[in-house]
N, C-alpha and C positions, 0 to 999 in steps of 0.2 A: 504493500500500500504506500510507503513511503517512500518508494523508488518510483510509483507511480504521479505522487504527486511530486517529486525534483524534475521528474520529465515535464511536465507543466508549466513548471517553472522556467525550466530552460526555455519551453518553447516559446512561453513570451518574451522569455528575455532576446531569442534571434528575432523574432518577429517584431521587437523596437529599438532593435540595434539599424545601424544606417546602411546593412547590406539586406535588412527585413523587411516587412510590406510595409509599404507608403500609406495604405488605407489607417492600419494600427500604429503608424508613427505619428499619425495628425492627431489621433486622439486625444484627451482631455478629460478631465473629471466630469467637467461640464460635457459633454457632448457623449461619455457615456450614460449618463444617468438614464435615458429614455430606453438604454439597451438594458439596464440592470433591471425596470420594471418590467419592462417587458417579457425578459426570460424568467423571472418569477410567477407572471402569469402566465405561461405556455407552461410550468410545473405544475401549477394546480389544475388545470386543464390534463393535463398526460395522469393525473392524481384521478381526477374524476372518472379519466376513461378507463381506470382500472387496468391499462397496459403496463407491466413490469419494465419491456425494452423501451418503451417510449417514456417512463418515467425515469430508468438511469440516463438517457440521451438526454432530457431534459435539465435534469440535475448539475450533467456535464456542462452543459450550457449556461449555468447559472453561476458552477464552479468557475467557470473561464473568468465571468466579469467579474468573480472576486478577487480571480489570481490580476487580473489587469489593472486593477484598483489597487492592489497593493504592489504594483510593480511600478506603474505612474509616481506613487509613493515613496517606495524605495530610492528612485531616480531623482529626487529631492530632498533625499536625505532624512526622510520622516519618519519611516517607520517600514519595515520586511514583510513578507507573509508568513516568517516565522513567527515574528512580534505578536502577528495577527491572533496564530493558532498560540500560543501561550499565551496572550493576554485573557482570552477565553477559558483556555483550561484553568487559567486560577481563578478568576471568576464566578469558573463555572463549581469550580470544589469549593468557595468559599459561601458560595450561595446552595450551596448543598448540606447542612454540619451535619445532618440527620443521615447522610451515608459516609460521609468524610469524616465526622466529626462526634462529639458526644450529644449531640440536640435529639431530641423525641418526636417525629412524626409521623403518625398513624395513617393517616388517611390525608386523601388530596386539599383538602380545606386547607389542613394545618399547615400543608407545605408551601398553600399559596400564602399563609398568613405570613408565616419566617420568610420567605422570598421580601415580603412586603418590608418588612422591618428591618432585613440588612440592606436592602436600598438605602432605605431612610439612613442608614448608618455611614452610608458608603461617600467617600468624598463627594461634596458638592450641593448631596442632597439636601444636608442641612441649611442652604443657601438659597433656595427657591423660594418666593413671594406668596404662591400659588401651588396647592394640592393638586392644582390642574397643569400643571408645569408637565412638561416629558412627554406629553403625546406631541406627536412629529402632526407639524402642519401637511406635510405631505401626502400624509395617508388619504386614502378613499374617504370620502367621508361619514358612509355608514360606518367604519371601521373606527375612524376617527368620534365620530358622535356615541359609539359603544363605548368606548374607552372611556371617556370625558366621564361620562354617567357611569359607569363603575367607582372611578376617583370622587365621584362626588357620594356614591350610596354610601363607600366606607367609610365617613364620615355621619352617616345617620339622616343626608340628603335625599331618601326614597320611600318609597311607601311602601305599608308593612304586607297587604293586602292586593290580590288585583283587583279585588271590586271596588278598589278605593282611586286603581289608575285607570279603568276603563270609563270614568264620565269623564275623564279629563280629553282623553279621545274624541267622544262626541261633543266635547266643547268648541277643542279645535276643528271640528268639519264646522261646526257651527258658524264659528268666525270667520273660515273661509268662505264659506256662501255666501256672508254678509259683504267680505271685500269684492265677491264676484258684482256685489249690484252699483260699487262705487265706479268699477273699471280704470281703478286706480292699480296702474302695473305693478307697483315697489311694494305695495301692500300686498295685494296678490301673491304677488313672488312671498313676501315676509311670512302671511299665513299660512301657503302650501307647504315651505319650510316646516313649520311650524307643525305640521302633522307628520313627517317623515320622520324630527328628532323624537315626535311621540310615539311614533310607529317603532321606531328604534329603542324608545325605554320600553315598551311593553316586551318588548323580544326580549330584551334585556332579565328583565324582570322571568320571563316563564325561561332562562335558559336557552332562549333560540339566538345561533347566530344570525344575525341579520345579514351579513353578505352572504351567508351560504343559502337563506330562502331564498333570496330575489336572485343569485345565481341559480340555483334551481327552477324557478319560479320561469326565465330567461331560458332556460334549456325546455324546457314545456312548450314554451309561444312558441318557440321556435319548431319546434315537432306537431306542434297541429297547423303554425302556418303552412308547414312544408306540404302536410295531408289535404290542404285544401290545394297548393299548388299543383300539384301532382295528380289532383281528382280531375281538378281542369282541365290538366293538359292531356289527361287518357279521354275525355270529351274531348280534343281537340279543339279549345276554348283556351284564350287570354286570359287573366283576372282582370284586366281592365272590362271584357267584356261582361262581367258577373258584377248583379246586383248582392248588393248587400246583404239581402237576405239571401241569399244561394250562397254567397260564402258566411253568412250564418250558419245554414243548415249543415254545410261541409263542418264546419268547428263543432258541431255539437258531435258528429258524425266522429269526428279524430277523437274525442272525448272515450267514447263508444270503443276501440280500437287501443 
């Protein structure tokens, strides 16, 4: 394994040496960034499809942009991808005591409780203004708006009951109706907002990941649009040519199937 990854390493290192490709020596931190998400979501996509060869292909591919990232790095005297893989390993034993260590924890709760409190311990933490501090503006935003509202329940910010968060739900549709009669845009936009972060603490609240529904939810549309496409075109019919109730009837039909 570790002959496997110095070959990796070498490899990017010819490939940003000035006899290596031109493409990988213009690179940038900036200019990979869109390739680092990227190949992270082509991982959970190869994850979903339950293919083993198409999930280590993908892995690889996600490997690459870390070894690239810490090679851009190294090249500036910052830091190695040796750096990388031991700052982690201590990290990772130190945020563990319960297998490293003498600490006690039984079950997943406790481990995420001790996780939470050597953070809090850990340089820097002690320095933040904000409980809300540490979630990456970057993230997706259901992911981002989960997070948020986690940080804020542990602290005693949430409700104890759902029948105590589901009128809050119908309050926010409420309020969006109401902006639909002003056709006031920034409102609109504020309200509809306004039911997703709710939509996201209820998920929150019963244990549902909210990016994995609406990922799912998004692989569904997609499998019954496709049944109504494909109904079509064994009719030998456009969907431009279908009423709306004929591609109704098809959706209910892929439903069925």
């Amino acid at each position: 394994m570790a002959d496997n990854l110095s070959k990796l390493v070498d490899l990017m290192a010819i490939l940003r040496s000035p006899e290596g490709c031109p493409w990988d020596r213009k690179q940038t931190t900036e200019s990979l960034k869109p390739f680092l998400i990227e190949e992270t979501y082509e991982v959970i996509d190869a994850l979903d499809e339950g293919d083993p060869a198409k999930v280590r292909e993908e892995l690889g591919d996600l490997l690459f942009q870390i070894i690239f990232h810490a090679r851009l790095a190294a090249e500036k005297g910052e830091f190695t991808i040796g750096d990388v893989i031991a700052t982690n390993v201590e990290k990772m034993t130190r945020r563990h005591p319960h297998v490293f260590g003498d600490a006690k924890a039984e079950t997943a709760a406790e481990v995420l409780a001790n996780w939470e409190e050597i953070k809090k311990k850990e340089k820097g933490q002690e320095q933040r203004k904000s409980i809300l501090e540490g979630v990456p503006r970057s993230m997706p935003s259901l992911i981002r708006a989960h997070k948020l509202q986690e940080k804020a329940a542990k602290v005693g910010f949430d409700w104890s009951r759902l029948d105590e968060a589901l009128p809050k739900l119908d309050e926010e549709i409420a309020e969006f109706k109401e902006s639909l009669q002003t056709r006031d845009a920034a409102r609109i936009e504020e309200e509809l907002g306004d039911i997703f972060f709710m939509l996201v603490n209820l998920s929150r609240f019963l244990e549902v990941d909210p990016e994995e529904a609406l990922r799912k939810t998004i692989s569904k549309f997609i499998r019954r649009f496709r049944y109504i496409e494909e109904s079509a075109a064994d009719a030998g019919r456009s969907l431009k040519e279908m009423t709306l109730d004929e591609m109704e009837t098809l959706w209910q039909e892929s439903k069925k199937t």
